[in-house]
N, C-alpha and C positions, 0 to 999 in steps of 0.2 A: 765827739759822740753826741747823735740828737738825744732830746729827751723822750723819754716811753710816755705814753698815756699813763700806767701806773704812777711814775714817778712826780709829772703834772698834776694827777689826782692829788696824791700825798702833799706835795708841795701849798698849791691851792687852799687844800682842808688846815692844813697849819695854818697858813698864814690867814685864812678866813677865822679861825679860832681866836687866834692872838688880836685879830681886830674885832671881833664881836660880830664879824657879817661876813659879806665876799669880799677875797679878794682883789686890790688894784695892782694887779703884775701885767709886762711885758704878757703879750703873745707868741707864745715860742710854736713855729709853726710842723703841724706835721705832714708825714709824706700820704696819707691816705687821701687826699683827692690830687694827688699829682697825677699827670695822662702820662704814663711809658709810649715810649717808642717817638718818630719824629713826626711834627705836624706843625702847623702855621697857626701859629695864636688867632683866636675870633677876632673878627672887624668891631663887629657889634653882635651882643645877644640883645631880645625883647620876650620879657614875658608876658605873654595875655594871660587873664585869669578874670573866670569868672566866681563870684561865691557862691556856695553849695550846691555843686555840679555831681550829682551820684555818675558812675560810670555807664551804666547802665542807658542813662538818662540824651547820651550821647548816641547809642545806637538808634535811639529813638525819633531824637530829633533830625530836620533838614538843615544841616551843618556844614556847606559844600568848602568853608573855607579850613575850618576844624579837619575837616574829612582831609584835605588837601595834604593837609602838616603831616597827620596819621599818614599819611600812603606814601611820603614824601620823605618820611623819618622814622624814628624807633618811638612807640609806644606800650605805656602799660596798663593795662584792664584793671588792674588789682594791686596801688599803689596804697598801702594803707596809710591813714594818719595819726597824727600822737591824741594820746587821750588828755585833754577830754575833748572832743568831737565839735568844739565849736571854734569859732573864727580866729580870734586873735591867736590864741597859742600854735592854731597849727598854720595862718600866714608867718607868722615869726619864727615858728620854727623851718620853714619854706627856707627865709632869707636869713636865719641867725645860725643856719647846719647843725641846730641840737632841738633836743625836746625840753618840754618844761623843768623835766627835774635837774637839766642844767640854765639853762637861760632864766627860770623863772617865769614866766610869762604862764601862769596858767589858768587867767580866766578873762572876760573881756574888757575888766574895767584896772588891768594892771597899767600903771604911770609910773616915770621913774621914779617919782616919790611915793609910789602907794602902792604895797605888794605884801606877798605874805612867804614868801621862799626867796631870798636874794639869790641871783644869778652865781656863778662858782668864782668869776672872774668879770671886774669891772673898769671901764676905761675911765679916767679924769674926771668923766661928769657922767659918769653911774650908770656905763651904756655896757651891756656882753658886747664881742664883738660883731658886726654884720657885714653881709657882703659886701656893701659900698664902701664901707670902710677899707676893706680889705681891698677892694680893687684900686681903690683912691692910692692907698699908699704903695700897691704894686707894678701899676699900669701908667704909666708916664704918658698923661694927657689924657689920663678917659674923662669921658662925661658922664655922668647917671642923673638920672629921675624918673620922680614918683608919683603916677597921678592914681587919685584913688579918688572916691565916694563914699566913703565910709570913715566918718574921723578919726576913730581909737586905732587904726587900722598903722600908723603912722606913728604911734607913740613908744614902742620898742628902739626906735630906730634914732640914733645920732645924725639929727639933720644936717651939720657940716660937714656931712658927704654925699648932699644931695646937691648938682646945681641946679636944679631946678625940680619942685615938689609942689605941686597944683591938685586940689581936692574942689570940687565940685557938687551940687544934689545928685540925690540917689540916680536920679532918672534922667541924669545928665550926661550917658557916658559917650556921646558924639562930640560932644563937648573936649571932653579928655580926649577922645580920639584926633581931634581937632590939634590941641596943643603937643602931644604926641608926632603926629606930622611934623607940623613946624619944629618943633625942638629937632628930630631927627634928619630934617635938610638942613638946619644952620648946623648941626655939627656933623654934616655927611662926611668930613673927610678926619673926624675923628675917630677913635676907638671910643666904642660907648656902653653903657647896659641901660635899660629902661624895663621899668617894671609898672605896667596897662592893667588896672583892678577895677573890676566891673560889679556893686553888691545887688543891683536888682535882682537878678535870677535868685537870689539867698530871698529875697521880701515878698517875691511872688510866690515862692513854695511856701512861707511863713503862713502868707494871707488866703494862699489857693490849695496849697496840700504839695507835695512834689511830686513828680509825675502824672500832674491834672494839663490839661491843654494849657491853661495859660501857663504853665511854669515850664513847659517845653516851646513854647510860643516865645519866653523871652531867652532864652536859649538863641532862639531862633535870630530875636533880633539883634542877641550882641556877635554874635560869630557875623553878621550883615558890617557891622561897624567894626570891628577887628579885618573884616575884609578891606576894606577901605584902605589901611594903613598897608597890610599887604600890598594891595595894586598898587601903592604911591611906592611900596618900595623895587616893585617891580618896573615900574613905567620911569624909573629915574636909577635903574641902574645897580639898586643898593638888593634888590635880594639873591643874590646869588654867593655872596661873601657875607650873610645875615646867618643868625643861628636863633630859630624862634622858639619858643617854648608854650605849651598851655600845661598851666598845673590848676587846680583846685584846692580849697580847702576840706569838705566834707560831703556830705550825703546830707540825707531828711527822710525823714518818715513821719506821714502823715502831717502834720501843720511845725512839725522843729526836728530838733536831733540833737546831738548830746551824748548820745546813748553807741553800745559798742556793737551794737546790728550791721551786718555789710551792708546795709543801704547809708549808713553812714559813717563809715568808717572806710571805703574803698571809694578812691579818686581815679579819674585819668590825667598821667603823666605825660605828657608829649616833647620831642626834639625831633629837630629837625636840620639840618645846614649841611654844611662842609664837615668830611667826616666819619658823619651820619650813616649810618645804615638806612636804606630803603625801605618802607614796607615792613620794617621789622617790627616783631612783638615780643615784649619783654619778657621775660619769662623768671627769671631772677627775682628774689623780693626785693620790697624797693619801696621808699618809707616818704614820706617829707621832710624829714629831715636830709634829705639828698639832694634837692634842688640845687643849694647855695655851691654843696660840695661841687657840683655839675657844671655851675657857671664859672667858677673859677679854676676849673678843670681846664674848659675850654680856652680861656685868658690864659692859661701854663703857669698858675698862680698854688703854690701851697696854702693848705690849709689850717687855718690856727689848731694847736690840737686840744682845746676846749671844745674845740665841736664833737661831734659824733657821726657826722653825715659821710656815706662814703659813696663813690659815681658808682653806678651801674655799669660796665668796664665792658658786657656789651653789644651796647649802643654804638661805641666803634669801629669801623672800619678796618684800622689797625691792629683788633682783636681778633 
């Protein structure tokens, strides 16, 4: 008999009791991002992501590579994110399938040693679980990495499930695009995930306002360089058995965010591959805590049931 999320819960709360924090227990995994019906595990999934991308912000901008995934796959206008509204908690909740009041992660300066809500459930060296982890131990031979700009951006995450994790300057994301490439032709004939985070677009809306020209300007210029890695994955064969994603973290208004406004608290969600629906628009609610669920959907991988994220069911074809 599995275990209920009730029973999990209860479980969890005692044994976090009797040790003074969170619990260190097994991951007992649940069926809520399992994919029904038959289908060919993903090649590779790639997340792009820009930081504080309002949805809105997208119909705005000249986006022809973004536009492509959208026409190309199932997308949502009105993906909202966990409170509170800013970076860290709601990328980790993206990749950890929960929101803060289970992972903890609820502000930008959380480490694993410096927090103020312990996660429900912690691995060996004080990590909730994340997707690479998760894939690491389900997917016989994947690869993953993490390139990001943003340092804290990073520190949720149990790096011995990354094989390769490169951080760059803000205004370096050709750079990242750069080793992104490469990493994915030296393991082109592996099963992989890669997760591509770009934080300029978040520091021009900080410094310009969002939705001022420069902050739809650099919009502009990272869908230009997320292009890139498309066409290399086109021109060598690999996008057609590719599964791409763009998610976001939040919105802005006026020079920050934070706050529970739909200009910040509604992202655009994107998929695209094998699978897929075409052209679709989501119409379902549909959180960030759902990504991790979605990627390990695709891989035909159960989900811990510490998480809380569940697929948007759909997005598929088989639906």
């Amino acid at each position: 008999m599995s275990t209920s999320r009730r029973d999990f819960i209860k479980k969890s709360a005692a044994a976090a009791a009797a040790l003074g924090a969170s619990a260190t227990l097994p991951f007992p995994m649940s069926a809520a991002g399992k994919r029904k019906g038959k289908f060919k595990p993903a090649r590779r999934v790639i997340i792009f992501t820009f930081d504080g991308i309002r949805a809105d912000a997208l119909k705005k901008a000249h986006t022809p590579y973004i536009d492509s995934l959208i026409s190309n796959g199932a997308a949502s206008f009105a993906t909202r994110d966990v409170m509170p509204s800013v970076t860290l908690p709601n990328y980790t909740s993206h990749l950890l399938g929960a929101g803060p009041e289970v992972h903890g992660v609820d502000d930008n300066d959380w480490t694993v040693d410096h927090f103020r809500l312990p996660a429900v459930v912690r691995d060996e060296d004080g990590y909730f679980p994340n997707v690479f982890g998760e894939l690491k131990k389900n997917v016989p031979g994947i690869k993953t990495a993490f390139y990001y700009n943003w340092e804290p951006i990073i520190n949720p995450h149990n790096r011995k499930y990354f094989d390769e994790a490169i951080s760059a300057g803000d205004t370096e994301y050709a750079f990242l695009c750069d080793k992104a490439i490469d990493f994915i032709r030296c393991n082109r004939n592996d099963p992989m995930f890669v997760f591509l985070y770009q934080v300029n677009t978040d520091h021009v809306g900080h410094t310009y306002e969002w939705m001022s020209p420069e902050y739809i300007r650099s919009i502009e210029e990272s869908d230009a360089e997320i292009g890139r890695v498309i066409d290399m994955l086109k021109a060598e064969g690999l996008y057609e058995d590719s599964h791409l994603m763009f998610i976001s973290d939040h919105g802005g208004v006026g020079h920050g965010h934070g706050g529970v406004s739909e200009a910040e608290m509604i992202v655009p969600w994107v998929v695209e591959g094998p699978g897929i629906r075409k052209g679709f628009e989501i119409t379902e609610p549909n959180n960030t805590v759902n990504t991790a669920s979605t990627v390990l959907s695709l891989f035909g991988v159960e989900q811990p049931l510490c998480w809380t994220g569940e697929v948007p069911g759909s997005i598929f074809i088989d639906k």
